[in-house]
N, C-alpha and C positions, 0 to 999 in steps of 0.2 A: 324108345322110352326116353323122356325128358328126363332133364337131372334135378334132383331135389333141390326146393327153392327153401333156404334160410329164413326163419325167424329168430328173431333178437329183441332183447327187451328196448334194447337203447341202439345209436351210432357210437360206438368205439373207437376211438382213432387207434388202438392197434390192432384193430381188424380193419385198417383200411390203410395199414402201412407200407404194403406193396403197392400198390397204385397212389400213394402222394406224390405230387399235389393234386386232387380232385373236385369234383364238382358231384354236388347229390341232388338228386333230382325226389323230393315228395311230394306224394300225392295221396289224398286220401282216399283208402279202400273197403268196401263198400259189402255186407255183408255176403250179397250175391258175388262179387270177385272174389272173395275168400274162400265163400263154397266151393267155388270151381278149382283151389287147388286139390291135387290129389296125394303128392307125397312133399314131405317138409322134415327139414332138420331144425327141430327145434332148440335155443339154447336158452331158455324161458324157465327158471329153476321156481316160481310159484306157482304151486298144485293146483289151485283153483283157476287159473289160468290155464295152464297147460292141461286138465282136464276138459275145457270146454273145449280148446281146439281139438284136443285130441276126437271131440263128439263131433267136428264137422268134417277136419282134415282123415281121410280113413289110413295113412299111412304117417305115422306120426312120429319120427325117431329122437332121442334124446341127442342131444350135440355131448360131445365129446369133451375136447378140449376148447382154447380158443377158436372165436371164427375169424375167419381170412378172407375176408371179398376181394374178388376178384374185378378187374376193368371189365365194364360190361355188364356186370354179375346185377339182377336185379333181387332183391331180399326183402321183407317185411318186418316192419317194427310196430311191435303187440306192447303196448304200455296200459295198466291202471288209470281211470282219468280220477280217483282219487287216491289219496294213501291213508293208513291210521294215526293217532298222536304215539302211538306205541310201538318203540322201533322192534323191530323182530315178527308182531302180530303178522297174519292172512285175514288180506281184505277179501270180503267173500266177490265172487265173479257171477251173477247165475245167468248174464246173457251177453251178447257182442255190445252192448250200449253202456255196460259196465267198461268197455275197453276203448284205448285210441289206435285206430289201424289205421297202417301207413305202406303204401307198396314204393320203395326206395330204388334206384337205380343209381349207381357210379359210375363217375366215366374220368380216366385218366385227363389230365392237360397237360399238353406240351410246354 
């Protein structure tokens, strides 16, 4: 069984504090690579978002606490490609073309 691959809204530099100095590698991902994940820890705290993935990804867990990538570790980053003038508001999500996906990779440097 593979190990759950992370979603994050953003790159955090202190979830990428054990492996600095690093290099990230993005690439944009593509509705059909998304599909094909099957389990994901999510740390994506807007509902409209996280409810669509939840409708592709069928094992969808909520993240915890902070994330912590790992060297090697490959992760996805699910961002809005707009926002509202009203801070606090939910921008509605109703399909993947409402979102920017990203399948990220880290890799330590010596």
């Amino acid at each position: 069984m593979s190990k759950p691959v992370r979603i994050l809204p953003s790159i955090p530099p202190s979830a990428l504090a054990d492996v600095m100095p690093c290099v990230i590698t993005v690439q944009p991902m593509s509705a059909e690579e998304l599909s094909k994940v099957k389990e994901a820890i999510c740390y994506i705290r807007h509902p409209p978002t996280v409810q669509l993935l939840g409708s592709i990804i069928p094992r969808l867990q909520p993240g915890g606490q902070e994330a912590k990538i790992q060297d090697g570790e490959a992760f996805i980053v699910v961002s809005l490609r707009s926002r509202t003038a009203t801070s606090g508001q939910d921008v509605e999500v109703q399909s993947l073309s409402d979102l920017i996906v990203a399948k990220c990779t880290v890799k330590r440097i010596k």
